[in-house]
N, C-alpha and C positions, 0 to 999 in steps of 0.2 A: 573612505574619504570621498565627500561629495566632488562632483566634473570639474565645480568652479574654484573650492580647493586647489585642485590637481592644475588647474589654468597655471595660478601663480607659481606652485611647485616646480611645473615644466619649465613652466616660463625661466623661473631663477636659475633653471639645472643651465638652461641654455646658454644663461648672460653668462654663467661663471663658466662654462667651456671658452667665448668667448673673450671673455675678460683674462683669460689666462692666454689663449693666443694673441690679445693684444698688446698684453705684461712681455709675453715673449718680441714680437714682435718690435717694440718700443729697447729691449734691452739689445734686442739684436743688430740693432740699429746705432744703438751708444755704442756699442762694442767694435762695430767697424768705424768710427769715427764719423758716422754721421747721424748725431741724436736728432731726433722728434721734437718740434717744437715744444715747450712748455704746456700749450695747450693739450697737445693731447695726452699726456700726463692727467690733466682731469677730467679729460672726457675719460681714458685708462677709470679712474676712481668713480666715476657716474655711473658705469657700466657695471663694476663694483658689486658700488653702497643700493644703489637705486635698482640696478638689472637682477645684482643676483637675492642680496640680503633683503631688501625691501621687498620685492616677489616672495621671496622662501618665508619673511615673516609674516606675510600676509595671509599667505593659501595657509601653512599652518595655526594662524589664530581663528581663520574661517572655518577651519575643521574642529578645532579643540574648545571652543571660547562657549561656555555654557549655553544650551540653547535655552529662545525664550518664546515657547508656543504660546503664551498669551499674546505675545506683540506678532510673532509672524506665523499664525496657523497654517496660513495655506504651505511653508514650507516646511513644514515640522519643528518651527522654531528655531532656526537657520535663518534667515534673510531673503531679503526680494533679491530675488536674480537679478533683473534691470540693473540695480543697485551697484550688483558684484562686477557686471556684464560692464557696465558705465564705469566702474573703477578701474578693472580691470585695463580697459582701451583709455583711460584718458592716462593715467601712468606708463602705459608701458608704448602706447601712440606719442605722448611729450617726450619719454626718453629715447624715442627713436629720433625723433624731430627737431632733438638736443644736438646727439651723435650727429648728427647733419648739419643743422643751420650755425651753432655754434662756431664750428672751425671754417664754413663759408663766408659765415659773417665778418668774423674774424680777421680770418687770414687771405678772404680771398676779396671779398666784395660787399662796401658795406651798400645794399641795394635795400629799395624797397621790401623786394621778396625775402629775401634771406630775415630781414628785421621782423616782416611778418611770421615767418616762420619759428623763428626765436621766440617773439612773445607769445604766439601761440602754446610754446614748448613752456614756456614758462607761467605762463595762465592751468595749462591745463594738468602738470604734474600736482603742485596744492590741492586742487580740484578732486585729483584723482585719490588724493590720500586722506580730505576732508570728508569724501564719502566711505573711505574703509572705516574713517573714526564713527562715525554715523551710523554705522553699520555694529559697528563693535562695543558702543558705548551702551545701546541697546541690549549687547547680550552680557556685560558685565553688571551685574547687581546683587545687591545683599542678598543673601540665603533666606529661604520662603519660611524654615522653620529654626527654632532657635535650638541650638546647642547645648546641651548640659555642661554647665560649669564644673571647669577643670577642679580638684582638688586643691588647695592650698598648699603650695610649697614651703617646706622649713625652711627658714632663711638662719638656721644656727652655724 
């Protein structure tokens, strides 16, 4: 499995260690009677979809997704690093910067900064996932040779 692979892989192992001490944390919370605002319930689900799922299906399609040495020689038909390097930090930099400015914004202070911070988060997660497609849309394409047609099935 290439390094930058293994980036998102790790990456997701981590958010869902997290994501489950936050699940616990959030129920631990309802259960002494004193629940978690609504909000962090979805920052809980951001951390998730985005931290764990989104990373694990990423590094795995950058490992498994047909390579295409015509288009990226110099990495064996894999993708420009830059590329992966740049995905990699604007998704998982905006979902850091989510888990933060969201619930400051939110619940603490709607300031300057914190709104900065927010749109930033929110600028650069799409960003980050228009360059996985960019990256993967490349290695998905028709098969170079054709297939021999299957036999005809009896339809009796």
């Amino acid at each position: 499995m290439p390094a930058e692979a293994r980036w998102f892989v790790k990456a997701g192992l981590c958010y869902l260690a997290l994501t489950f001490v936050a699940g616990s944390v959030l129920l631990a919370l309802e259960a002494v009677g004193r629940p978690a605002p609504y909000l962090f319930g979805v920052e809980h689900a951001h951390l998730g979809t985005v931290g764990w799922l989104l990373n694990t299906v990423i590094g795995i399609a950058l490992w498994m997704l047909p390579l295409n040495r015509a288009r990226f020689p110099r990495t064996q038909g894999r993708y420009p690093r830059r590329m992966v390097a740049a995905c990699f930090t604007l998704l998982n930099g905006g979902l850091v910067l989510r888990l933060v400015a969201e619930p400051w914004y939110q619940l603490g202070s709607e300031t300057v900064a914190a709104a900065a911070l927010l749109l930033a988060s929110a600028l650069a997660q799409p960003l980050g996932v228009a360059i996985f497609v960019i990256i993967a849309w490349q290695r998905v394409r028709p098969p170079t040779t054709s297939r021999p047609s299957s036999p005809a099935v009896d339809s009796r």
